[in-house]
Backbone as CSV, one residue per row, in Angstrom:
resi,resn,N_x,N_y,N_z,CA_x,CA_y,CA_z,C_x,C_y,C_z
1,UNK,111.081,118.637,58.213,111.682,119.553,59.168,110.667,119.984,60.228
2,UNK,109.439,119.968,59.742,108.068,120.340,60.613,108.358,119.536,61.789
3,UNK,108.568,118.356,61.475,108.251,116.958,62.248,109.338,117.332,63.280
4,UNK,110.473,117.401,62.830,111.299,117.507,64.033,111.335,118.941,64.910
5,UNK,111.006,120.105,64.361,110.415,120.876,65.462,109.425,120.284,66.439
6,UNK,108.463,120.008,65.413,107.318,119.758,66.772,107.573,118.575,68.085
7,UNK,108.608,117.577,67.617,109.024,116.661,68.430,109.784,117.564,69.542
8,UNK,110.283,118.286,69.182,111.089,119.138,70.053,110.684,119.435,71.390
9,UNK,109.674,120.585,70.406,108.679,121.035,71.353,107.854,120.024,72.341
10,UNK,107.582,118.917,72.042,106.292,117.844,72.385,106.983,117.697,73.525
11,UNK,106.691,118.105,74.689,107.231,117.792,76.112,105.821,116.813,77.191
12,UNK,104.816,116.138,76.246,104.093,115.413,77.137,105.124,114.132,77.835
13,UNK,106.049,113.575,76.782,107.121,112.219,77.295,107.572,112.423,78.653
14,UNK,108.440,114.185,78.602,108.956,114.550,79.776,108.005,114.514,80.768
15,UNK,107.660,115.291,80.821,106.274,114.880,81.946,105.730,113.690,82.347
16,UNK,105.737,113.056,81.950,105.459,111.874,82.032,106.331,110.757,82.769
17,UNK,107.555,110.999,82.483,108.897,110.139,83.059,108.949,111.207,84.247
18,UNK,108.588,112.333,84.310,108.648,112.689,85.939,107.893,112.813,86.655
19,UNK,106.584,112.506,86.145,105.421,112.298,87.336,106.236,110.422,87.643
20,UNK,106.217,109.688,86.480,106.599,108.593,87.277,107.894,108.130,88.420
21,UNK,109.191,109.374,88.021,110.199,109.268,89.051,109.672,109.611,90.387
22,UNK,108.456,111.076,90.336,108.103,111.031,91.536,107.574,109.903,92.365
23,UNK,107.024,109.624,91.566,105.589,108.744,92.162,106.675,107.095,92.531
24,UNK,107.842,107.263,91.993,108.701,106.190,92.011,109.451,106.311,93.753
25,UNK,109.643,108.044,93.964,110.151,108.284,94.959,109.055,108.532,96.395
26,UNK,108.352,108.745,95.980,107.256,108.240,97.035,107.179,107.239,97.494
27,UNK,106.702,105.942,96.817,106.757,104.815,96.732,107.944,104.119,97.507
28,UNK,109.486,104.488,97.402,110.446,104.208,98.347,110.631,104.805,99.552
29,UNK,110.329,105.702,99.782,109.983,106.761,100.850,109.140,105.665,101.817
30,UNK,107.374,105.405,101.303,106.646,104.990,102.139,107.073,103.808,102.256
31,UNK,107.503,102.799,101.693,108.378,101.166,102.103,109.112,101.514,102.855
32,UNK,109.715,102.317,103.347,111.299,102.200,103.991,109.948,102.660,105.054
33,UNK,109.202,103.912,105.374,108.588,103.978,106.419,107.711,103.262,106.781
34,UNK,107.356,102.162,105.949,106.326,100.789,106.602,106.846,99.696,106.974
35,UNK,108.256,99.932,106.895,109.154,98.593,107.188,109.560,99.118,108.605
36,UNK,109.749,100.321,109.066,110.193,101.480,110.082,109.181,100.710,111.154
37,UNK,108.035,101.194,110.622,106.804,100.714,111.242,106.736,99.480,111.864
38,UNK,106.766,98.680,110.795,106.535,97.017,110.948,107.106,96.542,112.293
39,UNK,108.743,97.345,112.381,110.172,96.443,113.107,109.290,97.025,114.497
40,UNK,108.897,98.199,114.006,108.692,98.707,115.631,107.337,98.830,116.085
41,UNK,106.201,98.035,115.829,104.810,97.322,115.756,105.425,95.738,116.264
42,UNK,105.935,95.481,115.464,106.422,93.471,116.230,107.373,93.749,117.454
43,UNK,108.018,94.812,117.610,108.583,94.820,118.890,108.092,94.740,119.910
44,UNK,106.852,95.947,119.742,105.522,96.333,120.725,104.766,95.440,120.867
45,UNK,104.259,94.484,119.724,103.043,92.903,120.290,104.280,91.917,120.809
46,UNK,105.617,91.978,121.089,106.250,90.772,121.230,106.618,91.241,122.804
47,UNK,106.458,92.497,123.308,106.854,93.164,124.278,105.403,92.893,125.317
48,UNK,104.381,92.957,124.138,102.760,92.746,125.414,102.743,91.451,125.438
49,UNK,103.239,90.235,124.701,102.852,89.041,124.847,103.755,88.417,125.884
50,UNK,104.882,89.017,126.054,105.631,88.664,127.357,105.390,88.665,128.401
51,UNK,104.844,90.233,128.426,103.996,91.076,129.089,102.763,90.214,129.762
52,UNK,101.826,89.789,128.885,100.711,88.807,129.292,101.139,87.367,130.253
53,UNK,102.321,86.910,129.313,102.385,85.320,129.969,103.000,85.589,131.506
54,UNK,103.899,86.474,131.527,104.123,86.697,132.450,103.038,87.208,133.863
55,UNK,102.319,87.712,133.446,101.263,88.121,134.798,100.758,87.186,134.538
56,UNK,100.358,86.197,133.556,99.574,84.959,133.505,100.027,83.998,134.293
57,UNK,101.212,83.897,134.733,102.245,82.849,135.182,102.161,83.035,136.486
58,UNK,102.124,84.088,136.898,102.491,84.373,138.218,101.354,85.272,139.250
């Protein structure tokens, strides 16, 4: 009966499964904002390289 009180009580598991949901929700957070990034970084070098050939051309 000891045993299953103290399991009760033993809340290191919990803790544990929610530092990792956080750290889970971070983690999707910063992908979605490095993908944010990415689309709109290749827009900007595809926008100067136009940019270049064009005064290069002419």
């Amino acid at each position: 009966m000891k045993f299953i009180k103290k399991l009760r009580r033993n809340e290191e598991g919990a803790t544990a499964i929610e530092y990792g949901l956080i750290a889970a929700l971070i983690a999707v957070a910063a992908i979605t904002a490095m993908q944010s990034l990415g689309t709109q970084l290749s827009t900007t070098f595809n926008k100067v390289s136009t940019e270049l050939t064009n005064a290069n051309t002419a």
